[in-house]
GUSETI-618451 format. One record per residue: residue in three letters; x, y, z of N, C-alpha, C, CB in turn. Coordinates in steps of 0.2 Angstrom, whole numbers, plus 5000, padded with zeros to 4 digits. Atoms other than C-alpha are relative to their C-alpha. Glycine has a CB too. Example, Ala and Ser with C-alpha at 12.3 -4.5 7.8 and 13.67 -1.06 7.14 Angstrom:
BEGIN
ALA500449945000506249785039500450065000499550005006;SER499649944999506849955036499650055003500250024993;
***
This chain:
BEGIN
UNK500149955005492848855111500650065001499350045000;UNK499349965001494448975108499850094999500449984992;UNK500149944999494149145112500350054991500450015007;UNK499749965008494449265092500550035003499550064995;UNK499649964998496049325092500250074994500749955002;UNK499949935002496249535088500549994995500250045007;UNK499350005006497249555073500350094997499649944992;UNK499849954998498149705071499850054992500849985004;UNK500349955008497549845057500450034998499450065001;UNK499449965004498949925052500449944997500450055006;UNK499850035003499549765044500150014993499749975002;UNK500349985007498849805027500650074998498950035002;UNK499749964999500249965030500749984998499850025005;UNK499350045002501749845028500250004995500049955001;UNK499549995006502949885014500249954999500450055000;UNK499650055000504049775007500750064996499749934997;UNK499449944999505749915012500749984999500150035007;UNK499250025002507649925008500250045009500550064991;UNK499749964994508449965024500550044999500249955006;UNK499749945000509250135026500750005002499850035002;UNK499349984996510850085035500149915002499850075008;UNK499950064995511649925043499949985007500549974999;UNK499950024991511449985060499450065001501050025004;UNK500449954998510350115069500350064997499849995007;UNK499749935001510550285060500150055005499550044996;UNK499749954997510650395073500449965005499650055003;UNK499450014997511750305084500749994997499949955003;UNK499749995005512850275071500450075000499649984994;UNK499949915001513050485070500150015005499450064997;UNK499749974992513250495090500649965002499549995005;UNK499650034996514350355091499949945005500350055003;UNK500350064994513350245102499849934996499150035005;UNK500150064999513050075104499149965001500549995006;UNK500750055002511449965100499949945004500149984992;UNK500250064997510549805109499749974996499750005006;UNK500350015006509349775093499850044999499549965000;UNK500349945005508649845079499850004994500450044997;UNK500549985001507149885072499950024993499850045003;UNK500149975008506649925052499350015000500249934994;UNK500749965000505150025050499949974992500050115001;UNK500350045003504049935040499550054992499549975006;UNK500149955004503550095030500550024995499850065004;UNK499749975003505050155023500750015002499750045000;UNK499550055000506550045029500650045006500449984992;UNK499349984995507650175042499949965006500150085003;UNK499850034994508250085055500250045005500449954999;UNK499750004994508450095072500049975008499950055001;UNK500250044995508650045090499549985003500150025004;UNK500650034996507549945100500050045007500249915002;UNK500049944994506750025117500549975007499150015004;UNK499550044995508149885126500750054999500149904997;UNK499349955002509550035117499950045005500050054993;UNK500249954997509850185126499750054997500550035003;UNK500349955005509250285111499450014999500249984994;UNK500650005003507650215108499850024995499750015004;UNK500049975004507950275092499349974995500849994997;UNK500750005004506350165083499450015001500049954998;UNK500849964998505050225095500150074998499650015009;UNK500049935004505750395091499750004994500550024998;UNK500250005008505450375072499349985001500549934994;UNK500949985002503650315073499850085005499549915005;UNK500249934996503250465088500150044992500750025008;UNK499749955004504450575074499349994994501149984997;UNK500150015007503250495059499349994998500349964997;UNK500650055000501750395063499849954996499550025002;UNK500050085005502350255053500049945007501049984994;UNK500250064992501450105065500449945001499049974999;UNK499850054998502449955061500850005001499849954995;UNK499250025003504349905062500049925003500750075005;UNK499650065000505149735061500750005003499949974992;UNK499350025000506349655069500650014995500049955003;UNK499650005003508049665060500649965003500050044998;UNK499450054997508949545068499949934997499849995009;UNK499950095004509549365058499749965005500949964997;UNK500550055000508149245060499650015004500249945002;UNK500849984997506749335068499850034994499950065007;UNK500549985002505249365060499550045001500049974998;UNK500849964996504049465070500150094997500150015013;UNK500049924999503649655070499550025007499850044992;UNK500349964996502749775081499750045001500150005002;UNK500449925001501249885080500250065006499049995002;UNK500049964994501650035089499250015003500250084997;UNK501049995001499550085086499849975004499649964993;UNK499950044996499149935093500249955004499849994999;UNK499550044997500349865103499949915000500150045008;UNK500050075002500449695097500449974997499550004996;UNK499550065005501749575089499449984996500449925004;UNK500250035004501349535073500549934996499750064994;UNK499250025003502249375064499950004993500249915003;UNK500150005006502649385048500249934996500350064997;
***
């Protein structure tokens, strides 16, 4: 028997966004350099992954408490509840 697996509540929260930028907005404005990057699932600004030095897309949720962002990287499909720290696949 398979143990039920947790499914994440902020799903239902997911937008379908234009992304704000082609790269992470604030690094972009400082000049820095990116590892991946993240599209908030609410309302499409991008930013760095917590692998950047910026950590620009936990900022934005902390800055918003918009709970999801999606990879933005060609040919991933996941995202990531801040909320409940969970991968979701889309």
């Amino acid at each position: 028997m398979e143990a039920a697996v947790a499914q994440c509540s902020h799903v239902a929260q997911i937008r379908q966004v234009v992304a704000t930028s082609e790269g992470c907005q604030e690094c972009l404005a400082l000049g820095q350099r990116w590892v991946h990057l993240r599209e908030c699932l609410s309302c499409g600004h991008v930013g760095c992954c917590d692998s950047s030095r910026g950590r620009h897309a936990t900022k934005h949720h902390r800055a918003t408490g918009h709970p999801v962002a999606g990879s933005a990287e060609p040919g991933e499909s996941w995202a990531w509840c801040y909320l409940d720290e969970e991968v979701i696949d889309q």
